[in-house]
N, CA, C and O atoms as a DFTB+ gen file, in Angstrom:
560 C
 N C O
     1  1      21.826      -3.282       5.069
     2  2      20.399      -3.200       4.847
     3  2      20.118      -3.310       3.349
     4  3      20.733      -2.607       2.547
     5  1      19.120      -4.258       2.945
     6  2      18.707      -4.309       1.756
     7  2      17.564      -3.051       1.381
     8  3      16.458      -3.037       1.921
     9  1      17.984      -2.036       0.411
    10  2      16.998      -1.425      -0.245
    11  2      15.722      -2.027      -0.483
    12  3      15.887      -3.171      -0.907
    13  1      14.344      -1.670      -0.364
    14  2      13.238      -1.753      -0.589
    15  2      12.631      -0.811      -1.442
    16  3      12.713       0.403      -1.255
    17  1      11.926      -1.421      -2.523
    18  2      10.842      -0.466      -3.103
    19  2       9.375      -0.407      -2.269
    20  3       8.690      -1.325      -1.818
    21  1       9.177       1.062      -2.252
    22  2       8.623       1.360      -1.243
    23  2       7.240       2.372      -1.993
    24  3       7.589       3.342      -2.666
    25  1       6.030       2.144      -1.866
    26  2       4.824       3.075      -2.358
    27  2       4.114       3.515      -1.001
    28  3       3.818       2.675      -0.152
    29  1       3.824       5.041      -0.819
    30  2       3.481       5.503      -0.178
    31  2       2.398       6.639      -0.480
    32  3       2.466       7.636      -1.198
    33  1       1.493       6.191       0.232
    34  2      -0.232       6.715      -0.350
    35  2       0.348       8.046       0.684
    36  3       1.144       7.904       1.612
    37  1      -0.526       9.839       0.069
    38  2      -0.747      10.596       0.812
    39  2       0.432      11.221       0.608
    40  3       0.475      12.127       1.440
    41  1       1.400      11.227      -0.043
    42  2       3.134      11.629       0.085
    43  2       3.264      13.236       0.075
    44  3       4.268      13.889       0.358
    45  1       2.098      13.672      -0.290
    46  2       2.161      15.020      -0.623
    47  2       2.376      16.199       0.423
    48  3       2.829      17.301       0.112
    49  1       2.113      15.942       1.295
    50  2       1.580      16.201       2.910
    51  2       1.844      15.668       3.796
    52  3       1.711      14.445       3.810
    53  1       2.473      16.556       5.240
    54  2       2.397      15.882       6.605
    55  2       3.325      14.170       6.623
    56  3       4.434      13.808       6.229
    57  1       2.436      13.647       7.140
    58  2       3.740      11.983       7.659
    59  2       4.234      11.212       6.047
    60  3       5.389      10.923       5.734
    61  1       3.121      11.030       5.293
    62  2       3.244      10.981       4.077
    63  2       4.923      11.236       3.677
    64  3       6.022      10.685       3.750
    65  1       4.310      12.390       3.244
    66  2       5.564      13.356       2.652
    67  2       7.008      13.134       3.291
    68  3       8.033      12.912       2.646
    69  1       6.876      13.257       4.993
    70  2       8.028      12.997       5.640
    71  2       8.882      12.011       5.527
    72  3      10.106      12.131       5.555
    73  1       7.945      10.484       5.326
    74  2       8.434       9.378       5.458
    75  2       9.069       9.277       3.715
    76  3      10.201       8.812       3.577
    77  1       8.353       9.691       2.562
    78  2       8.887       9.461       1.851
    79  2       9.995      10.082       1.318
    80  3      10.485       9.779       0.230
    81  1      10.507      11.162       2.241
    82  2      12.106      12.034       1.443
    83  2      12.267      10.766       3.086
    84  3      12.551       9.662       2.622
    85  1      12.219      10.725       3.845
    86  2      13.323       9.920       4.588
    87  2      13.707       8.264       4.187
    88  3      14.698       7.688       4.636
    89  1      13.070       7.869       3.590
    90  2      12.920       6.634       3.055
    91  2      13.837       6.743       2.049
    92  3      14.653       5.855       1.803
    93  1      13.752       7.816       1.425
    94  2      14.897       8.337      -0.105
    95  2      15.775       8.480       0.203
    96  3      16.619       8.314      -0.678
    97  1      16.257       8.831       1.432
    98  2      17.017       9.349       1.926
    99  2      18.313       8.324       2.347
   100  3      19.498       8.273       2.018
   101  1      17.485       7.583       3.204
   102  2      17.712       5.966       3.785
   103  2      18.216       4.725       2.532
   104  3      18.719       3.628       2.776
   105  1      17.832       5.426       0.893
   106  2      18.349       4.357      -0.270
   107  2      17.183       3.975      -0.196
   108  3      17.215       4.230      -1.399
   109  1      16.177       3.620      -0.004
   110  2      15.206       2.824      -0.669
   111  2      14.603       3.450      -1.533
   112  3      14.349       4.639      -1.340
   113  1      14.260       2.873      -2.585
   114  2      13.367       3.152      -3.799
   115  2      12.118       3.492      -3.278
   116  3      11.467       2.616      -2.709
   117  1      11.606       4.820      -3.400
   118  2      10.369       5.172      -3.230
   119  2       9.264       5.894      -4.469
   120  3       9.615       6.842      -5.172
   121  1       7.870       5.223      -4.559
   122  2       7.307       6.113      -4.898
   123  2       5.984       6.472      -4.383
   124  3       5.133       5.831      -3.766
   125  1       6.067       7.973      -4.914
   126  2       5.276       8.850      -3.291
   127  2       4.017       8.725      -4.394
   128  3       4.032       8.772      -5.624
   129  1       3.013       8.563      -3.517
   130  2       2.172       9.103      -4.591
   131  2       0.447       9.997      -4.187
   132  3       0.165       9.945      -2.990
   133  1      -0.034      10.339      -4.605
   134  2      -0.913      11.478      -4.041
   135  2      -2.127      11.896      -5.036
   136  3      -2.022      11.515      -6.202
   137  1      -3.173      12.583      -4.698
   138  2      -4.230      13.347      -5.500
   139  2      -3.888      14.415      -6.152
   140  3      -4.536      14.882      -7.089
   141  1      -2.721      14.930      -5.647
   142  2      -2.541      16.866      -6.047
   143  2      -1.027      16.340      -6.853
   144  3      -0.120      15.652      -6.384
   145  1      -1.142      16.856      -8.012
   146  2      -0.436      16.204      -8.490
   147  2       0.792      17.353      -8.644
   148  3       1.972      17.077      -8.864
   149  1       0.289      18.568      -8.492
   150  2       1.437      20.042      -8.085
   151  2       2.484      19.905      -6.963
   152  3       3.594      20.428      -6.872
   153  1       1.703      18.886      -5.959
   154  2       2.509      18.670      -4.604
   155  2       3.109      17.746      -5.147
   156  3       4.179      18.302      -5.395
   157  1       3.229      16.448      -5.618
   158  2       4.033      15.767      -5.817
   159  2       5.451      15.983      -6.717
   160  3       6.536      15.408      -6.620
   161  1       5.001      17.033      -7.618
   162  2       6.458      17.906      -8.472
   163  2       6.818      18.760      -7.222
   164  3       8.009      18.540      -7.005
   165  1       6.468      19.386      -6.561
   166  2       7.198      19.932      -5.742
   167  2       8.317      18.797      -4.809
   168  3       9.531      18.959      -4.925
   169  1       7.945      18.052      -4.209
   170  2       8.447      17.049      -3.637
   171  2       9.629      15.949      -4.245
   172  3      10.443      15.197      -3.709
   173  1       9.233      16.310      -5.778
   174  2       9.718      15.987      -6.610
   175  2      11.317      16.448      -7.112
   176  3      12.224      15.845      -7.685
   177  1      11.162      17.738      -6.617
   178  2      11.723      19.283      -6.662
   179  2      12.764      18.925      -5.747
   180  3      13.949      18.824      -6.065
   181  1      11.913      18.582      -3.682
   182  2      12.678      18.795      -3.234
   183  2      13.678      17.814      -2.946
   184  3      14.688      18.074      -2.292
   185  1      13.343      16.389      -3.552
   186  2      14.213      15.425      -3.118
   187  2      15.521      15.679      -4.137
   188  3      16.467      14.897      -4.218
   189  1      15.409      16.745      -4.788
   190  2      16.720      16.342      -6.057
   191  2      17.305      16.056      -6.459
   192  3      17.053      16.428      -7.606
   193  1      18.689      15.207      -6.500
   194  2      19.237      14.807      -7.304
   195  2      18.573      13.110      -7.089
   196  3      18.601      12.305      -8.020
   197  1      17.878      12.699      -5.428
   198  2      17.479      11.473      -5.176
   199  2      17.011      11.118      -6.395
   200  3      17.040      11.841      -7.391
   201  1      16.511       9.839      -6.325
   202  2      15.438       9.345      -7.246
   203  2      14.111       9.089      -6.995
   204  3      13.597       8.022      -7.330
   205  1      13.261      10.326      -6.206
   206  2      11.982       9.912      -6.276
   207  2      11.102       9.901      -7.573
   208  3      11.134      10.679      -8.527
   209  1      10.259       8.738      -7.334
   210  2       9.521       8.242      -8.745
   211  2       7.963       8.810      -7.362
   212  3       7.745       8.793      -6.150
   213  1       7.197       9.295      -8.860
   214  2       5.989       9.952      -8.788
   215  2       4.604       9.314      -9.027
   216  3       4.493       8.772     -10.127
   217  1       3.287       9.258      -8.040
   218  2       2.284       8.450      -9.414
   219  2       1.035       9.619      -8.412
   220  3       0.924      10.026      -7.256
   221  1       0.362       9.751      -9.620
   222  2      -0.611       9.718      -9.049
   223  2      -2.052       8.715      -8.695
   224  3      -2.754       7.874      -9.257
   225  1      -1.958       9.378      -7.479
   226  2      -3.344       8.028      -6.870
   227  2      -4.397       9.210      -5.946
   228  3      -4.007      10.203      -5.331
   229  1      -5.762       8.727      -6.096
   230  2      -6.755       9.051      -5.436
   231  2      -7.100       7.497      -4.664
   232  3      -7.411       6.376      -5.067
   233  1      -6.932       7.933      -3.764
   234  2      -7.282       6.271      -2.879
   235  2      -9.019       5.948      -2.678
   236  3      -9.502       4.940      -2.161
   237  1     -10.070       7.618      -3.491
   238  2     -11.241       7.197      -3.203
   239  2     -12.011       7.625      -4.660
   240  3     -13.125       8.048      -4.970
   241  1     -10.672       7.238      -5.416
   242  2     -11.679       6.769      -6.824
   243  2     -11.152       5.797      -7.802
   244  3     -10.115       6.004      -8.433
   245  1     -11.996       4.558      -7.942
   246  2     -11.895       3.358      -8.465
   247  2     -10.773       2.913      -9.628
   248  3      -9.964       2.021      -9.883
   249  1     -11.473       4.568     -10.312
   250  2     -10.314       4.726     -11.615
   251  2      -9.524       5.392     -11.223
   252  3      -9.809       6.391     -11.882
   253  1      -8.790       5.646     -10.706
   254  2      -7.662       6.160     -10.062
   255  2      -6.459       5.123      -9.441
   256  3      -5.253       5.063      -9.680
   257  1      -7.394       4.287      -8.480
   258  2      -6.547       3.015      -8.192
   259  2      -6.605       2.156      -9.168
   260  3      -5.743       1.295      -8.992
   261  1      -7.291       1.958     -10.234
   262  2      -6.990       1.286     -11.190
   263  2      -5.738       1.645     -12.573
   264  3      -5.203       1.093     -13.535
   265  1      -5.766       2.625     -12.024
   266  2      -4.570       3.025     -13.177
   267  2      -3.245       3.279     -12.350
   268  3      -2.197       3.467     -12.969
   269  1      -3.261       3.289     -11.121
   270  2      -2.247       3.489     -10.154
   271  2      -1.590       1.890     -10.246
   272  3      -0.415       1.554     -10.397
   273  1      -2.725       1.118     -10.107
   274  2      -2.281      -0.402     -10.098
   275  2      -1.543      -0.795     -10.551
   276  3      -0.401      -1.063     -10.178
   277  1      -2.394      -0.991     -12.087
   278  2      -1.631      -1.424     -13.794
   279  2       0.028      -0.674     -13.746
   280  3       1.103      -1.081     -14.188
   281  1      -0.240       0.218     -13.218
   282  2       1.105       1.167     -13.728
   283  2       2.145       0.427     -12.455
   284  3       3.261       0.337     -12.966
   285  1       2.190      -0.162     -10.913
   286  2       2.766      -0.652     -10.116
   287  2       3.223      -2.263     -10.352
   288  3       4.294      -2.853     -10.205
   289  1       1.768      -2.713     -10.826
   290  2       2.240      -4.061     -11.383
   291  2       2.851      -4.222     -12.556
   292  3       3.523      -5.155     -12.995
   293  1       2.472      -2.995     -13.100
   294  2       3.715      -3.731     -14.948
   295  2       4.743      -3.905     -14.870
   296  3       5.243      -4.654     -15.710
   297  1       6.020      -3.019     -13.317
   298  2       7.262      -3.352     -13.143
   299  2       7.764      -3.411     -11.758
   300  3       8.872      -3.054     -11.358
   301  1       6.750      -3.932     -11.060
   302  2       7.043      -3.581      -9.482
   303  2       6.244      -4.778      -9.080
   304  3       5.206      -5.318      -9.463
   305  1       7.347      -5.019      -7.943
   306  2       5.892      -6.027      -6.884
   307  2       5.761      -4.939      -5.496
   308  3       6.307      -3.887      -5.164
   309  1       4.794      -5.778      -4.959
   310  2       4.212      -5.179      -3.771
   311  2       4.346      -5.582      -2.636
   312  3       3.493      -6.469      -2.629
   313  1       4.998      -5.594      -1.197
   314  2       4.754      -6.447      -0.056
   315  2       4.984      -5.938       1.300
   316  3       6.144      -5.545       1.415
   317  1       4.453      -5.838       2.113
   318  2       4.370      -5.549       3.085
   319  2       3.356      -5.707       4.476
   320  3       2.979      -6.843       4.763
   321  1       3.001      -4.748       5.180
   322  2       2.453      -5.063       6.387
   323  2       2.179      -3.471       6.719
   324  3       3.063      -2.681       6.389
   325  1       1.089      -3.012       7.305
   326  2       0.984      -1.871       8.119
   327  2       1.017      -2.205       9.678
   328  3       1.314      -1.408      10.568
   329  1       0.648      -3.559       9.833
   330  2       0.748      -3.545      11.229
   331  2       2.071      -4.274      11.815
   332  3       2.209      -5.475      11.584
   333  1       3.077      -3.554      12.592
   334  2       3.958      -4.185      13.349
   335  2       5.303      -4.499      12.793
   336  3       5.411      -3.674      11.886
   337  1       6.449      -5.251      12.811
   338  2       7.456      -5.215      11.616
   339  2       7.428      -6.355      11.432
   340  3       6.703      -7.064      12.129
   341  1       8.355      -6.972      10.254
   342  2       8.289      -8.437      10.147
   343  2       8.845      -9.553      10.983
   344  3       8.801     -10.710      10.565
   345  1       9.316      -9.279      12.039
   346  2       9.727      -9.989      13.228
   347  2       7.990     -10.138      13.918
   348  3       7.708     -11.278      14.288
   349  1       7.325      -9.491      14.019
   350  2       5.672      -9.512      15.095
   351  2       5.075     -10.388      13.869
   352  3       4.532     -11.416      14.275
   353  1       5.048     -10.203      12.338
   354  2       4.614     -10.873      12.271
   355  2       4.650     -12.329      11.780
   356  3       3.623     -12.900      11.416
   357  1       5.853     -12.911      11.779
   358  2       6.898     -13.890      12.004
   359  2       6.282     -14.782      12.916
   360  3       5.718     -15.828      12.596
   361  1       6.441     -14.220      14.357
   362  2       6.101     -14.262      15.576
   363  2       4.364     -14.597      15.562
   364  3       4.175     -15.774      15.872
   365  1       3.315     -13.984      15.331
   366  2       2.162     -14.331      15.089
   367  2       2.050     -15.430      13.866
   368  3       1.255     -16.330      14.135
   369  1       2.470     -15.503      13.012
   370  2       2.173     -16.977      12.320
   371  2       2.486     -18.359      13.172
   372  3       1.975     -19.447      13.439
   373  1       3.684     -17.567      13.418
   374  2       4.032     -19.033      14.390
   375  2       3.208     -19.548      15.688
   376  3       3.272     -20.666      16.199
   377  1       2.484     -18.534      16.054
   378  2       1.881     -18.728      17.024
   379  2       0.904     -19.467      16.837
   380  3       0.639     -20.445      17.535
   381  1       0.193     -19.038      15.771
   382  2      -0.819     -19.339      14.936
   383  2      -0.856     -20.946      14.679
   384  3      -1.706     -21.760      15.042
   385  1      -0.006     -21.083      14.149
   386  2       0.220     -23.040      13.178
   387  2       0.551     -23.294      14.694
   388  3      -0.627     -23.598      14.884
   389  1       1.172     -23.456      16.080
   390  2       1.116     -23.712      17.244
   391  2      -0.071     -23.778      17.541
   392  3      -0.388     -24.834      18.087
   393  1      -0.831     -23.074      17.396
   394  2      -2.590     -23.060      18.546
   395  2      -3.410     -23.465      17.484
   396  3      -4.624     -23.545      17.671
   397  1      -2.739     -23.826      16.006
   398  2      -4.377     -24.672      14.831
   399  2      -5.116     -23.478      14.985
   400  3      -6.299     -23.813      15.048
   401  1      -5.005     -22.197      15.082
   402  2      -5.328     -20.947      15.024
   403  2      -5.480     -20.603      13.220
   404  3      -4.389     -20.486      12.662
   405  1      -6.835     -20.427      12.241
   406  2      -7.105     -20.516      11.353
   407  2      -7.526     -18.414      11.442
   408  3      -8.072     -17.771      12.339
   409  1      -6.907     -17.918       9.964
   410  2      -7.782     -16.700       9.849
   411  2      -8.960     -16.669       9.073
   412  3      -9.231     -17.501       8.208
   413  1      -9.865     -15.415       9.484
   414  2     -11.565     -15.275       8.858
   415  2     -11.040     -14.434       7.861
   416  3     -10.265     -13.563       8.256
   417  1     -11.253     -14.488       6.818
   418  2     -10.549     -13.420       5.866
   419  2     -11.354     -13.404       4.546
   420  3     -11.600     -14.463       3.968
   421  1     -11.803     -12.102       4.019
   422  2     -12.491     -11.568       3.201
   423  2     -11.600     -11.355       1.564
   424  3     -11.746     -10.232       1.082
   425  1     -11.071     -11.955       1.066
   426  2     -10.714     -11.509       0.035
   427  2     -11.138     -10.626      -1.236
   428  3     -11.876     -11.255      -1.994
   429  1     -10.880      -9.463      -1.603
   430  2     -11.833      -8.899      -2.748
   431  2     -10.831      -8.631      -3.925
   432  3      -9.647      -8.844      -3.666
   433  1     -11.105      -8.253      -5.012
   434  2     -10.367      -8.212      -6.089
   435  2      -9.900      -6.821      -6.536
   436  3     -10.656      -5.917      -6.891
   437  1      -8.618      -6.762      -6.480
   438  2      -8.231      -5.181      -6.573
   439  2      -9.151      -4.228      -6.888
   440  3      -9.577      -3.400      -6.082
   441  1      -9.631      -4.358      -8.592
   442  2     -10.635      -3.394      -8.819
   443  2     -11.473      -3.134      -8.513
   444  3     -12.182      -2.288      -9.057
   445  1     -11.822      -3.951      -7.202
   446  2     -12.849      -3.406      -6.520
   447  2     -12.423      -2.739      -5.195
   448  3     -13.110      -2.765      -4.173
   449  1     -10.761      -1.909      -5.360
   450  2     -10.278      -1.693      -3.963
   451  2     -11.424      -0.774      -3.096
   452  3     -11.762      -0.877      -1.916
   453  1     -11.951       0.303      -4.314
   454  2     -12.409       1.643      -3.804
   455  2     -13.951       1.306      -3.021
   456  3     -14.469       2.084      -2.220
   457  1     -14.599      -0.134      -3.475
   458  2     -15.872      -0.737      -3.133
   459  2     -15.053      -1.122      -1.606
   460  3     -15.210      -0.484      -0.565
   461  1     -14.290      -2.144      -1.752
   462  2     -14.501      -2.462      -0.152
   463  2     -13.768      -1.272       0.377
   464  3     -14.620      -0.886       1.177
   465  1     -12.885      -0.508       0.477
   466  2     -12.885       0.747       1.076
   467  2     -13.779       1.358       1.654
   468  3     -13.643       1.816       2.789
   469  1     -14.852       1.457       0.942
   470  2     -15.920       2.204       1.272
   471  2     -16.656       1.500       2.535
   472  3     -16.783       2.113       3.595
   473  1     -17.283      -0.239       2.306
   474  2     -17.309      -1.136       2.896
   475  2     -16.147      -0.983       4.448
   476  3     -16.445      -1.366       5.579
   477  1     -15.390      -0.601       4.207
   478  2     -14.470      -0.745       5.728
   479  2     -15.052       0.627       6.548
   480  3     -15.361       0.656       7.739
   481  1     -15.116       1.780       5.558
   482  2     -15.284       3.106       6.565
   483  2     -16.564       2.683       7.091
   484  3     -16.822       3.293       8.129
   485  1     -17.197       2.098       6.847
   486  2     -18.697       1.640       7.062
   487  2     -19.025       0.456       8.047
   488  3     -20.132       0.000       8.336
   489  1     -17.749       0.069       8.498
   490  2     -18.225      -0.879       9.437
   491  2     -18.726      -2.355       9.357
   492  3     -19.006      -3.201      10.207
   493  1     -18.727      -2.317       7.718
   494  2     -19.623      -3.742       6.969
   495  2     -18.809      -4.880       7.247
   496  3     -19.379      -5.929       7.547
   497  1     -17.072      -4.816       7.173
   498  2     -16.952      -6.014       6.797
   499  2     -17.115      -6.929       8.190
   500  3     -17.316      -6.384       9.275
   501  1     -17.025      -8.103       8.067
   502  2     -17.307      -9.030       9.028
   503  2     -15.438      -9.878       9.265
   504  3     -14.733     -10.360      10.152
   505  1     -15.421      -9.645       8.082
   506  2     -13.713      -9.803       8.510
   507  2     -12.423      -9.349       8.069
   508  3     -12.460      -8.317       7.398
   509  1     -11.360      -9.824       8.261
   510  2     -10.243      -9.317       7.484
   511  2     -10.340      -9.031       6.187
   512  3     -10.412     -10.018       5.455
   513  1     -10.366      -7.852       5.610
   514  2     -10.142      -8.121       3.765
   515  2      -8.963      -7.454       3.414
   516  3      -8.380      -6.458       3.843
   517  1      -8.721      -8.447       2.320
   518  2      -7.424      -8.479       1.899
   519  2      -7.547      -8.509       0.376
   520  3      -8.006      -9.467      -0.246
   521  1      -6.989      -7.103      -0.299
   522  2      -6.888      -6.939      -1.540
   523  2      -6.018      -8.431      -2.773
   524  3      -4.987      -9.086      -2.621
   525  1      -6.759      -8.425      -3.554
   526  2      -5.913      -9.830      -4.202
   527  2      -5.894      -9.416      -5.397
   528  3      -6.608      -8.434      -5.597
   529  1      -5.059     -10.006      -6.686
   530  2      -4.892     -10.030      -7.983
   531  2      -4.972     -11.456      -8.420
   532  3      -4.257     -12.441      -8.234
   533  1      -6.573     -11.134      -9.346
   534  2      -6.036     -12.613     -10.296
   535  2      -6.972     -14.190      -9.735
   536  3      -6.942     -15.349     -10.150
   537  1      -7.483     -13.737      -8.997
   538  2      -7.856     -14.592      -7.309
   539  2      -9.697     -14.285      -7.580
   540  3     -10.258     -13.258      -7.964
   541  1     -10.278     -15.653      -7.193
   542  2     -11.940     -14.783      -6.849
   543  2     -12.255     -14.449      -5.651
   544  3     -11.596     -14.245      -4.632
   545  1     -13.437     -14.417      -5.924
   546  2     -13.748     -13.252      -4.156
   547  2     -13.550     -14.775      -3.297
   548  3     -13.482     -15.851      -3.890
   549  1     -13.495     -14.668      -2.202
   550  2     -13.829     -15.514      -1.565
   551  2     -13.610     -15.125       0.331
   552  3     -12.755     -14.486       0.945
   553  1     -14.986     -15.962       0.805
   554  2     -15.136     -15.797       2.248
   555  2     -15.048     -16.906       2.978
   556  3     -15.403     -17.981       2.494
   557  1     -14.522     -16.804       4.356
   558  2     -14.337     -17.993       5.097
   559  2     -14.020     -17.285       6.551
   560  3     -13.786     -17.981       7.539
């Protein structure tokens, strides 16, 4: 198994927390990261000699994910999926370029993660959005 660097919102607490000492656990590079920044030295504490790396993040303030960002992109990339593993979604592209199956997709620009956030609890968007760097807004 290839190690993964791995960022995990909420780490402080509950599934969060769990997944990220097991993930440490498992060799992958993790960093946990959270609002309470007492819980994260504790966690910090308990993974010990591991190497958990620490950040703090508020996922519902702008400047918060903006400094969480800068600090992920200056030596890290990012990639993944919440839905399904990379075999499903392997499997759905392919399906996809098979059926000329096109996605509706909302792109917004990182610093504005905490705007469309807000926008999602709300029911607004009309389609997929997908955080981007570097990229303009764009709808289709």
């Amino acid at each position: 198994m290839r190690a993964k660097t791995i960022l995990i919102t909420g780490a402080t607490a509950g599934i969060g927390r769990f997944a990220a000492l097991h993930l440490l656990q498992r060799g992958h590079r993790v960093l946990a990261s959270g609002r309470n920044t007492a819980a994260l030295a504790a966690l910090k504490t308990e993974a010990g000699a591991l190497p958990l790396e620490t950040l703090p993040l508020d996922v519902t303030d702008a400047a918060s994910i903006a400094a969480a960002a800068a600090e992920v992109q200056s030596e890290r990339s990012v990639d993944g999926s919440k839905t399904g593993s990379a075999q499903d979604g392997e499997d759905t592209l392919a399906f996809s370029v098979l059926q000329n199956i096109r996605p509706m997709i909302e792109t917004v620009p990182l610093e504005q993660a905490a705007d469309a956030y807000a926008r999602m609890m709300q029911g607004k968007p009309r389609f997929r959005m997908v955080l981007v760097t570097g990229a303009p807004v764009h709808r289709s």
